[in-house]
N, C-alpha and C positions, 0 to 999 in steps of 0.2 A: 745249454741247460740239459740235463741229464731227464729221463724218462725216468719217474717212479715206477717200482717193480708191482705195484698196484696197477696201474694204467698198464703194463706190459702184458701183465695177466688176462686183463680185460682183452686187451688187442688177440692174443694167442688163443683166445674162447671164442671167437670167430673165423664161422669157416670158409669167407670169401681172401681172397691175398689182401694184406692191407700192408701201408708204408705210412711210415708218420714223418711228415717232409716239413721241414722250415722252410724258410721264407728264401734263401738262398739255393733252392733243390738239392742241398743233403739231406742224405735220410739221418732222422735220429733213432728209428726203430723200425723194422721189421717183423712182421707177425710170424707164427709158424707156417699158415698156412702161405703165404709168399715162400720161405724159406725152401720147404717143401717142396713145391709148384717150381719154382724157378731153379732152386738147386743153388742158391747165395746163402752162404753165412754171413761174410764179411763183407756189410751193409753200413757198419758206423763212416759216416763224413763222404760216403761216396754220394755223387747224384742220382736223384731218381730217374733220368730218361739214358744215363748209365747202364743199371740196374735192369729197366723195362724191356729198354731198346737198342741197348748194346752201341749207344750212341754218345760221344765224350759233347757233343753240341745240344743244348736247351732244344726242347720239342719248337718251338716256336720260330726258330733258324732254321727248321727244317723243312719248313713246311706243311708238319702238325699244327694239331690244334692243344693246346695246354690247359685242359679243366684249373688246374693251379690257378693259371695268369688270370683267366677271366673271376677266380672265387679272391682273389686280390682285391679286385676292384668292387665287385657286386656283393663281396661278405655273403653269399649262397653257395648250395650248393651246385655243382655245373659237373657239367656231363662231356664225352666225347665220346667215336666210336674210332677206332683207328686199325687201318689193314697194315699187315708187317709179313713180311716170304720169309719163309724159317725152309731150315732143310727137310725135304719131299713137299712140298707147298707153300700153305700160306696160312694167316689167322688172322682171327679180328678179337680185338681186344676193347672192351666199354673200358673204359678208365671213369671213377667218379672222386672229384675234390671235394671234400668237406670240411671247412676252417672250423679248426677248434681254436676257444675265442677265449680270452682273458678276464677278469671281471668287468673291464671297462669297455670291453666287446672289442677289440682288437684280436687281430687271429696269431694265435702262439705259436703253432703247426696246423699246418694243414693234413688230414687224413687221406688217401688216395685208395681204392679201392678198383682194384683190377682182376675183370673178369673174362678169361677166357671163351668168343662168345663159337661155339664149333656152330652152332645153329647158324648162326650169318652163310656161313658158306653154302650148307644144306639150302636156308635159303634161295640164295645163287642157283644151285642144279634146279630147286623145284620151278624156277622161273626160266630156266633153258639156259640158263646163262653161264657160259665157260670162260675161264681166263686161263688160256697157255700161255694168247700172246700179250706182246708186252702191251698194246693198245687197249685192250679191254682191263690190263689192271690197272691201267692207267683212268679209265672210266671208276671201275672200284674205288679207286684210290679218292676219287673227287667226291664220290659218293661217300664214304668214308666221313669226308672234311667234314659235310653238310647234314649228313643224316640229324643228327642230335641237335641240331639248331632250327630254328624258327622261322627259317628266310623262303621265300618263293624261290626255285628252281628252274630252271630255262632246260632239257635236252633240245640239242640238235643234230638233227642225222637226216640223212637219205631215208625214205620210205624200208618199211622191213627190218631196219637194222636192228633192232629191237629196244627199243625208246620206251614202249609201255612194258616188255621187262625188269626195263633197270628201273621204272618205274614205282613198281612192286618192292622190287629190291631194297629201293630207298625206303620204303613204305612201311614195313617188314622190320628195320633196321632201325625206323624211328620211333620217339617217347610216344608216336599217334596210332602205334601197331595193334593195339588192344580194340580202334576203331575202325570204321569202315574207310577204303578206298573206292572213291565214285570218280568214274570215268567220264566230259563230258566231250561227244563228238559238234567242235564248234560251227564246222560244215553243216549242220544243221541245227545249230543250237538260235532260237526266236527269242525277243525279247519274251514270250509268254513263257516258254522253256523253262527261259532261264530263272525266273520267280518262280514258276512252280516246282522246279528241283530246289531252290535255294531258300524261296518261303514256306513253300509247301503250297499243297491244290486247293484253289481259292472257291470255298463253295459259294451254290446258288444265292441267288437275293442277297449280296452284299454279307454273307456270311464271313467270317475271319479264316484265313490259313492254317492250315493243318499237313502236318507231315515233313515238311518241308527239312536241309541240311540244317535249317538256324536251330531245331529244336531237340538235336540228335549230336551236338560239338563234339571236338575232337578228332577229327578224320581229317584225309588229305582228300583233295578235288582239284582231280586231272585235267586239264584243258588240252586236249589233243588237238593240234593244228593252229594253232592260236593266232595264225596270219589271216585263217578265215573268219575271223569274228567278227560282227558289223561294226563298226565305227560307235554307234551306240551303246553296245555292249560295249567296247573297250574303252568306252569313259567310267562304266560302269564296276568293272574288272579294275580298273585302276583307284579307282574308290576305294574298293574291297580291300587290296591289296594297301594303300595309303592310311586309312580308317579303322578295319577292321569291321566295318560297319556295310549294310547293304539295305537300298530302300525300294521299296515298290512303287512303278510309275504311277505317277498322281497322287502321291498320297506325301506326307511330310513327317513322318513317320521313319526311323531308323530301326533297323535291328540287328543286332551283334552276331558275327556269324566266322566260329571260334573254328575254322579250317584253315589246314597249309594248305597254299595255293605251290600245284606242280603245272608246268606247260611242256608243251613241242612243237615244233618246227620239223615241216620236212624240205621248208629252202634249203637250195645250193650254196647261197649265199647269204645266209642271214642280215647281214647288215644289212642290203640293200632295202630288206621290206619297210626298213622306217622311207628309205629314200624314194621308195616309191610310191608311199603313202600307205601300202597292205597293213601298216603297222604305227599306231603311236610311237612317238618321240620318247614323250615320260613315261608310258605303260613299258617300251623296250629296256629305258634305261631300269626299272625298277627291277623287271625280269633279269637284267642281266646281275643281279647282283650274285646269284650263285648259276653261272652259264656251264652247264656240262656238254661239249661236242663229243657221241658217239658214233665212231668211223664205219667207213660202210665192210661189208665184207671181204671186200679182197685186202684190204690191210690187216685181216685179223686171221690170217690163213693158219697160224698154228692153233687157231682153234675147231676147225671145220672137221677134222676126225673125230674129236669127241662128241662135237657138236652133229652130227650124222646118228653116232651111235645112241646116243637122247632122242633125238627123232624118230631113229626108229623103232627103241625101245616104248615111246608111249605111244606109236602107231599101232602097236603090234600086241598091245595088252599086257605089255611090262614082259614079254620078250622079245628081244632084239636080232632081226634079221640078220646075218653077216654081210658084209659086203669083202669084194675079190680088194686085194690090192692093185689092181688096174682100174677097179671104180674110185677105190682113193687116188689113187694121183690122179682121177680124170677130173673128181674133184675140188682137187688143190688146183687145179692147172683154170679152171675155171673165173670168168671176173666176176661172177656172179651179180648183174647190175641191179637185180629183185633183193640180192642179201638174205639176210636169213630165210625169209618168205619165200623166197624161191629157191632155196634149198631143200625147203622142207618139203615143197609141192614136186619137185623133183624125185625126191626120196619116194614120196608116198607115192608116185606112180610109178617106179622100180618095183618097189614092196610087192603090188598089187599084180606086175608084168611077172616078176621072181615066181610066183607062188609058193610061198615056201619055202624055195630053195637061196642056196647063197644068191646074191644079188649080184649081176655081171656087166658086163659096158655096154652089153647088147639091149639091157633093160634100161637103159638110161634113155628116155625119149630127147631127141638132142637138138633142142633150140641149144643144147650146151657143145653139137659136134661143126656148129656154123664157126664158133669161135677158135677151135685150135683146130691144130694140122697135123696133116698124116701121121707124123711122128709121135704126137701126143696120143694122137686116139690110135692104139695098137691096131696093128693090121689085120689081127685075129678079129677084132670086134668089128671091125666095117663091113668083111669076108663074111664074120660068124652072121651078120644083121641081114645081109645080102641073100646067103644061102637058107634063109628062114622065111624069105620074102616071098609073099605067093601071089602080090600084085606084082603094076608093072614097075619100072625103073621112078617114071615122073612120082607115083605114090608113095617109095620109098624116099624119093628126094623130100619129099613133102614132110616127111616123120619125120625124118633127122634134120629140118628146119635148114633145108640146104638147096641151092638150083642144081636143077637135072643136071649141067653141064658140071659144075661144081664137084658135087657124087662120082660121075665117073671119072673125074682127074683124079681124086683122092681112091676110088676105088684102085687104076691104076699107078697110083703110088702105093697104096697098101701091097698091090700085087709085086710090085718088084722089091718092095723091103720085104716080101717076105721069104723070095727067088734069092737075095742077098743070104738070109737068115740059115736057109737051108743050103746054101752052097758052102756057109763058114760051118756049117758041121758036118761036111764030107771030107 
C-alpha cells in the first residue's frame, strides 16, 4: 500500500528520523530528516535494521532488541536503546515503535523513530567508564539490551571493577533518568533501614510514614552486595521484586513501591552463594534474569590509558598530569587485583609524589614493583628510586612493597641491564 503524499508531509515536518515500516520490516517511507541523517534515498522495500544497521538479518537474530517485535504484540508503543561501532567509535541509538492502527485497531505500519543519542556516551566518560577493550563494550552492549526495560539487574564483578558505575550508566540510559538513583549498602542495611528508606521515617506515637522511596516513584534502588542481605530481608526483596509491592513488619498493610530494583555481587563465584545458602534460590533466580558479568581489570587493559588520564584529570581539577611512557607500560604490565580502585589510589599517590611535574616510575609507590621483574620495571626507575633514597636499604624495600633481599637482586639485575645498555652503544 502506497503512503499518501499527505501522511509523507506530515512525516517530513518532523525533525527526529522517522521510517514507516510494515509488518514485514520494509520500509514504505522514510522522512527527510532520516534521509539526511543517514545519507539513504533508496528506502522503498528495503528493511529497516538494513537501513539502521547495515545488517541484511532482523535485529532480533542478532541479538538486539526489536521495539517493532514487541509493539506487534502489546499494540504500544516500545522503546529500545542500542549500542553500534561506527568508524572512530561508537553510538547509541533510542529506537522507538509506534503502530499506526487501522479503524479496527490492527497496526498498518509501524512508525520507528531513531535518535542518535551522543549524550549516552558523554554519559559513560562522566561515570569513568572507557570502552577501548572489547570486554567493556561487551558490558555496554548488555547494558544497551536492558536499559529501556523493566526487569531487575544482577552486576557481577570483583570489588573496584566498577559495578556502581555501569550502574549509573544504566540509570542515566533508562525511561527512570529524570529520577533519583538511591544506593543501598546491604552490609549494613537492618530490617528498620530498610522501612525507613523504603517507607519513609516512622514518626513518634504510632504516627504514619513520611519520606520514605514509596512516596517519591520512579527511580532505580541499588542494592550493593546483595549476598550480604539477611535472610529476612531477602524474603522481603523477593516480595518487592515478585509484587511490586512492600509491607511494614507487623502491620498487613501493602504499599506499592514503583522502583527498578539494580543489585551486585562481588563473589568469585556467584553461583555458589545460592549453594551455600549467602543467597535465595528464588530471589537469585529472579535476579538472574538480566545478569550482567563485569570483568576485573586486567582483562580490560586497553582501557587503562585512558582510563589513567580520567583520573587524573579529575584529581587534578580538570587538568591532567602527564604521565612518562614508562609509567604507561608499567601500568599495562600490572594485574591490578584492587581494579579500577586501585588504579586510581595508585595515580593519586603519583600525582601527589610528581608535584606537578610529569609523573615517572619513580613516583609509582610499588605494591605494583613486587609484581614484575627487572625487565619490566626499567632499570633507570629502580637505580633512579635508589639514588633518591635517604634511608636505609630495608626502608626502601618496604616502599616498593618488596624483601630486602628481593631489592637487591633486582637492584643488581637493573645494574647489569644497564652495563649491557651502555656497552651496545659504544
Amino acid at each position: 500500500m502506497a503512503v499518501s503524499a499527505e501522511f509523507q508531509g506530515i512525516l517530513d515536518a518532523l525533525e527526529d528520523p522517522r521510517l514507516l515500516v510494515r509488518s514485514d520490516y520494509t520500509v514504505a517511507y522514510a522522512n527527510r530528516a532520516f534521509r539526511q541523517k543517514f545519507g539513504i534515498d533508496d528506502f522503498e522495500g528495503r528493511k529497516c535494521h538494513e537501513l539502521v544497521f547495515h545488517d541484511l538479518n532482523p535485529c532480533g537474530s542478532c541479538g538486539r532488541i526489536c521495539p517493532m517485535d514487541k509493539s506487534v504484540f502489546s499494540r504500544q508503543v516500545e522503546r529500545a536503546l542500542e549500542r553500534e561501532l561506527v568508524p572512530g567509535g561508537e553510538r547509541f541509538l533510542e529506537l522507538e515503535s509506534v503502530p499506526v492502527a487501522a479503524a479496527d485497531g490492527s497496526p498498518v505500519y509501524f512508525m520507528e523513530r531513531i535518535r542518535i543519542r551522543d549524550d549516552a556516551q558523554n554519559a559513560a566518560l562522566r561515570e569513568g567508564i572507557v570502552a577501548r577493550s572489547p570486554a567493556t563494550r561487551r558490558v555496554l552492549n548488555a547494558i544497551a539490551r536492558v536499559a529501556t526495560l523493566n526487569v531487575p539487574v544482577l552486576f557481577c564483578g570483583p570489588g573496584g571493577c566498577g559495578k556502581q558505575s555501569f550502574t549509573r550508566f544504566l540509570h542515566e540510559n533508562s525511561r527512570r533518568a529524570v529520577n533519583a538513583l538511591v544506593k543501598l549498602d546491604c552490609t549494613a542495611l537492618t530490617d528498620e533501614r530498610f522501612e525507613d528508606e523504603l517507607l519513609g521515617r516512622s514518626a513518634k506515637l504510632g504516627g504514619s510514614r513520611t519520606g520514605g522511596l514509596a512516596s517519591r516513584p520512579g527511580g532505580t534502588l541499588y542494592f550493593d552486595e546483595i549476598s550480604a542481605l539477611s535472610p529476612g530481608l531477602q524474603r522481603r526483596l523477593l516480595t518487592l521484586l515478585e509484587s511490586g509491592f512492600v509491607r511494614e513488619a507487623g502491620s498487613a498493610q501493602s504499599v506499592a513501591l514503583d522502583w527498578r530494583v539494580v543489585c551486585s555481587t562481588n563473589a568469585e563465584d556467584p553461583d555458589r552463594l545460592v549453594a551455600s545458602g549467602a543467597l535465595r534460590e528464588d530471589l537469585w533466580l529472579r535476579l538472574c534474569v538480566a545478569r550482567i558479568d563485569v570483568p576485573p581489570l586486567k582483562d580490560r587493559r586497553e582501557d587503562i590509558g585512558e582510563l589513567a588520564e580520567l583520573i587524573l584529570r579529575r584529581t587534578g581539577d580538570g587538568e591532567s598530569a602527564e604521565i612518562s611512557s614508562e609509567v604507561l607500560a608499567l601500568l599495562l604490565k600490572c594485574s591490578w587485583p584492587g581494579n579500577i580502585r586501585e588504579l586510581e589510589c595508585a595515580l593519586m599517590r603519583a600525582q601527589l609524589l610528581a608535584g606537578g611535574r610529569k609523573i615517572r616510575p619513580a613516583d609509582l609507590e610499588a605494591p605494583r614493583y613486587s609484581e614484575l621483574s627487572a625487565e619490566d620495571v626499567c632499570g633507570d626507575t629502580l637505580l633512579e628510586e635508589e639514588s633518591r633514597w635517604q634511608g636505609t636499604r630495608a626502608g626502601l624495600a618496604r616502599r616498593m612493597g618488596l624483601s630486602e633481599r628481593t631489592l637487591y637482586r633486582r637492584l643488581q639485575e637493573a645494574r647489569e641491564l644497564q652495563q649491557k645498555k651502555e656497552k651496545g652503544t659504544k
